[in-house]
FIRO-252718 format. One record per residue (C-alpha): residue in three letters; x, z, y. Coordinates in steps of 0.001 Angstrom, whole numbers, plus 500000, padded with zeros to 6 digits. Each point is the difference from the previous one (the first is absolute). Example, Ala and Ser with C-alpha at 12.3 -4.5 7.8 and 13.67 -1.06 7.14 Angstrom:
// FIRO-252718
ALA512300507800495500
SER501370499340503440
***
This chain:
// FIRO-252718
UNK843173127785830019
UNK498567503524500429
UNK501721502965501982
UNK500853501055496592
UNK501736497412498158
UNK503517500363500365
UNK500775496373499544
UNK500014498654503925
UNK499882496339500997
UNK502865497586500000
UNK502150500811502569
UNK499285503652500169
UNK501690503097498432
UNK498208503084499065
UNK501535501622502358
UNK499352498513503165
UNK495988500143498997
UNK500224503000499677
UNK501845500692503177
UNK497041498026501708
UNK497255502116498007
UNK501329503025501211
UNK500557498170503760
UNK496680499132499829
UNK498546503645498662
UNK501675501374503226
UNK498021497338502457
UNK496614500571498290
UNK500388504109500045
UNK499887499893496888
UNK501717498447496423
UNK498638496222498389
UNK499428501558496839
UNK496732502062501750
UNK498488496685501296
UNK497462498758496821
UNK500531499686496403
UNK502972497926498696
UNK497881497122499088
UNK498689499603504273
UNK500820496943501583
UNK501029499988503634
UNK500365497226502937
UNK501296499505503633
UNK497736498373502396
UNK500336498737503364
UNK497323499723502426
UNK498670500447503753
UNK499625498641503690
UNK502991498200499771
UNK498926497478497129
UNK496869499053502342
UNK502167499773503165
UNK502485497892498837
UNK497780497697497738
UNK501944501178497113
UNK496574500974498131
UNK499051496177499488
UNK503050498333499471
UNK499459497556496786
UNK503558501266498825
UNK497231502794498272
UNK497665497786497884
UNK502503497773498865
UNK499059498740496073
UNK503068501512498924
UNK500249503324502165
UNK496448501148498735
UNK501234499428496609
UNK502427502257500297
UNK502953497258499247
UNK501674500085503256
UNK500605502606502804
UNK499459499594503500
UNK502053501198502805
UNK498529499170503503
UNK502871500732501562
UNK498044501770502551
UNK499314502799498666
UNK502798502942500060
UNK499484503653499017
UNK501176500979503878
UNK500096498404503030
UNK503035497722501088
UNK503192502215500156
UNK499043502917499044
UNK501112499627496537
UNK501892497394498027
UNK496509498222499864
UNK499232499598496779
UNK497589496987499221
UNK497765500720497957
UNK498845497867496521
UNK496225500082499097
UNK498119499268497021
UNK496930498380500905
UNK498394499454496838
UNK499452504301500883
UNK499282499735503109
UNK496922500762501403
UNK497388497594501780
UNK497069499911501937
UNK497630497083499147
UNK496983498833502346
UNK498306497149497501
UNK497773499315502786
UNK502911497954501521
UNK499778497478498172
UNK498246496705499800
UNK496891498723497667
UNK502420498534497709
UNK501495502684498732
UNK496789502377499540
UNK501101500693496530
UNK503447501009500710
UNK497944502614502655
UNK498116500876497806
UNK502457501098497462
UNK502096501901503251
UNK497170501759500888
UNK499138501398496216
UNK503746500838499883
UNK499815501628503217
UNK496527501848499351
UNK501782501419496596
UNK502800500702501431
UNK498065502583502611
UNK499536502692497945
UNK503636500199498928
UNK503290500666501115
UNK500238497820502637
UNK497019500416501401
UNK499313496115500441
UNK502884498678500496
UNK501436497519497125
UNK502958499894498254
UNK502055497237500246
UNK500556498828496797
UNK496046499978499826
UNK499636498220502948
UNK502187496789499028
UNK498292500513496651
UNK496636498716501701
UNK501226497709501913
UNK502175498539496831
UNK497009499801498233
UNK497884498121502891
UNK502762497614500510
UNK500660501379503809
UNK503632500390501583
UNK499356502870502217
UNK503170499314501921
UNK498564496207501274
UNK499581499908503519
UNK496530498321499136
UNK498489503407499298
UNK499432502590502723
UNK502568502708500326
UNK497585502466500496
UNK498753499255496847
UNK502458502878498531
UNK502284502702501511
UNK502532502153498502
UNK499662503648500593
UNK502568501652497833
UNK503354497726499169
UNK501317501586496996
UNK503657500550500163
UNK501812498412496806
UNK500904502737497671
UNK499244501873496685
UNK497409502147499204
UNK501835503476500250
UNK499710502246502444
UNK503702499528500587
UNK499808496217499970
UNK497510500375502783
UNK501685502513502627
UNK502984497905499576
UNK497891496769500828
UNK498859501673502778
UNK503279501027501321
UNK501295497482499336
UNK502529501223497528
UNK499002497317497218
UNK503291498194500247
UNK502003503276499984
UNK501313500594496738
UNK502638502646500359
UNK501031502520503315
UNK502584497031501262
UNK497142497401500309
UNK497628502253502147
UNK499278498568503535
UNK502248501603502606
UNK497270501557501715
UNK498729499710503736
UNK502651499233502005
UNK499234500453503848
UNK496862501727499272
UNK501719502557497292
UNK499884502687502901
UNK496261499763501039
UNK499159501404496330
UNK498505503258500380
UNK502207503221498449
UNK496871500788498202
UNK500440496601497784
UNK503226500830499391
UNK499202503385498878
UNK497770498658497530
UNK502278498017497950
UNK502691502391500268
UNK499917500937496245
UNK500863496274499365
UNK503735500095498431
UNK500925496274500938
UNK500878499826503544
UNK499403496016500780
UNK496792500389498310
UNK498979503433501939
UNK500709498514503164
UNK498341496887499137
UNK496795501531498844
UNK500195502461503153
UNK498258496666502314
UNK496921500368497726
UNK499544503691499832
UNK499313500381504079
UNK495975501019500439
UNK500432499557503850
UNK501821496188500009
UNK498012497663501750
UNK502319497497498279
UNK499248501171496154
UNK498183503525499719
UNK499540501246496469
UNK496672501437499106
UNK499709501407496676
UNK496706500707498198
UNK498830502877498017
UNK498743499080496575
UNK496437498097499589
UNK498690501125496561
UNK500158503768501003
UNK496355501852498821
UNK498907502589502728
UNK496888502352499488
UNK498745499613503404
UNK497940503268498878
UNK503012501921499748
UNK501029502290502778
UNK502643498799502109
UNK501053496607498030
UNK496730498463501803
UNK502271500072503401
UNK503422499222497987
UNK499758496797498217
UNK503578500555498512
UNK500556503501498611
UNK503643500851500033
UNK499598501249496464
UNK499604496737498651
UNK503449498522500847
UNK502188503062499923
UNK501610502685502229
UNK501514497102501841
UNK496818497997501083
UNK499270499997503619
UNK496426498382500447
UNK500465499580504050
UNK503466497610498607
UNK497290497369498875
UNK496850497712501363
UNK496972500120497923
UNK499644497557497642
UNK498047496949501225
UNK497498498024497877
UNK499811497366501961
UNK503178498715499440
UNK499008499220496339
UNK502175501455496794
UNK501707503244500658
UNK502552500188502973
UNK502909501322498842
UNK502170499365503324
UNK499624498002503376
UNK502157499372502514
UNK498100498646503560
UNK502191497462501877
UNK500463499009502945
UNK497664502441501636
UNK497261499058497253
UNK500619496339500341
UNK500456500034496053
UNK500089502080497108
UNK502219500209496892
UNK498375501747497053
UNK500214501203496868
UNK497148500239497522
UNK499007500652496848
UNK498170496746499041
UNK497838498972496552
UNK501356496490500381
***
C-alpha cells in the first residue's frame, strides 16, 4: 500500500490513516506526501549502546532459520520504545529477516572456510551499497541455508555476527513506519491509542506540545506530544533535513546554507533540523535518541 491508495489495511478506516498522515506531517515539520515518490519504501530501525550492553545484539533469537526467512517475528521482550514507566511500554516486534548484521568470517573455524568465504563476498558487495557492509538478514540465513550452518547453535561463536539495526515489523510506507516506530502499529482507530505517559506526562517540554498542536484528535496529540520533545533525555526527537538536496557549492551564500529555505516553502526553518547523516545508511527521515543516546529509533528510506 502506497500513501495514495485509498484502500487501507484490514482493520483500518480511511479515516484514521489519514488522521495519522496528517499527525505525522505535523511531527516531521512538514506533510508525508513531500517525503519521496509514491513508489519509496520506508523502515523503522532500532539500534545503539544498549543492544551491546545488555547482550541483546547476539542473542540467537536473531538468526533463527525461520526469523531470517522472514516467516516469523521476533519480540525480545527487552526491547521497548522508552524506558520502564515512562510510557505504556510498548514491546516492540522485529523482523529479522531485515535486519541488519555485522559478520566477522574470520570467526570461524577451518571447516567452514567456504561458508566464510561466501560471508565475506556478500559482505565485500555489500560495501559499496546501502548498508555500507552490513548484511541483510534474509541474505545472511540465505548463506548459511545454503552451507548447511544453524547460526543460532551455541557451537558457533557469537561474535561470529551482530545485529546493528533490528528492523521494526511493519509495511513499507512511510506511515507504516512512523507508526512502527511509535509504536502505534496496533492502533487502529483514536479509542485504541496508548493512553500516553502517565507520571512522566508533565516533564514533556511545552515546546513538544506546541508542535503537535494542529493535531485534531486529542488522545493521539497528547500521545504523540512524548516523541516530539528535542530536549528529553528519555526520548528526544531529532528530525533530519532531506538527503538528496543538490547545492552549487559555487553559489553565493548556499555554500554556508546546506538547506535553502526556498526549497521547502515559506514555512521551512533549516535551524528546526540536523543535517542529514550518511553514515547512518539510506536516508534518515526521523530519529528519536533514547535514553540519553543509549538507543536510537529511526526511520529510513531503505532499497530493501
Amino acid at each position: 500500500m502506497t500513501l495514495e491508495n485509498s484502500t487501507p489495511p484490514p482493520g483500518r478506516s480511511a479515516e484514521w490513516e489519514a488522521t495519522l498522515a496528517e499527525a505525522f506531517g505535523e511531527v516531521l515539520g512538514r506533510p508525508l506526501a513531500e517525503h519521496g515518490d509514491a513508489d519509496a519504501r520506508y523502515g523503522a530501525y532500532y539500534g545503539g549502546n544498549f543492544l551491546d550492553e545488555a547482550e541483546l545484539d547476539h542473542d540467537p533469537v536473531w538468526v533463527g532459520r525461520a526469523a531470517l526467512a522472514g516467516e516469523q517475528t521476533i519480540g525480545p521482550g527487552d526491547l521497548l520504545l522508552t524506558p520502564p514507566g515512562d510510557t505504556a511500554e510498548t514491546e516492540l516486534v522485529f523482523d529479522a529477516s531485515r535486519s541488519l548484521f555485522w559478520v566477522d568470517p574470520r570467526e570461524l573455524p577451518d571447516t567452514l572456510a567456504a561458508f566464510g568465504a561466501d560471508l565475506a563476498a556478500a559482505v565485500a558487495a555489500s560495501e559499496g551499497g546501502q548498508w555500507r557492509g552490513a548484511l541483510l538478514g534474509a541474505e545472511l540465513g540465505r548463506i548459511a541455508g545454503h552451507h548447511g550452518v544453524d547460526l543460532a547453535s551455541a557451537d558457533l561463536s557469537r561474535e561470529l555476527w551482530t545485529l546493528w539495526q533490528g528492523r521494526i515489523a511493519s509495511g513499507d510506507t512511510l506511515l507504516d513506519a512512523l507508526r512502527a516506530a511509535t509504536g502505534l502499529t496496533a492502533a487502529t482507530s483514536p479509542e485504541l491509542v496508548p493512553a500516553g505517559l502517565g507520571d512522566s506526562a508533565d516533564e514533556v517540554a511545552e515546546e513538544a506540545h506546541e508542535l503537535v498542536a494542529g493535531v485534531a484528535d486529542p488522545a493521539l496529540r497528547d500521545y504523540l506530544a512524548a516523541f516530539c520533545d528535542e530536549e528529553s533525555h528519555d526520548l528526544a526527537l531529532v528530525r533530519f533535513a532531506p538527503a538528496d538536496v543538490d547545492v552549487d557549492e559555487d553559489e553565493g551564500d548556499d555554500e554556508e546554507d546546506d538547506f535553502p529555505d526556498e526549497d521547502y516553502g515559506d514555512d521551512y526553518d533549516d535551524d528546526d533540523f540536523d543535517d542529514y547523516d550518511e553514515s547512518q545508511g539510506g536516508t534518515v527521515v526521523v530519529r528519536w535518541d533514547g535514553a540519553v543516546d543509549q538507543y536510537e529509533v529511526t526511520v529510513r528510506r531503505v532499497i530493501a
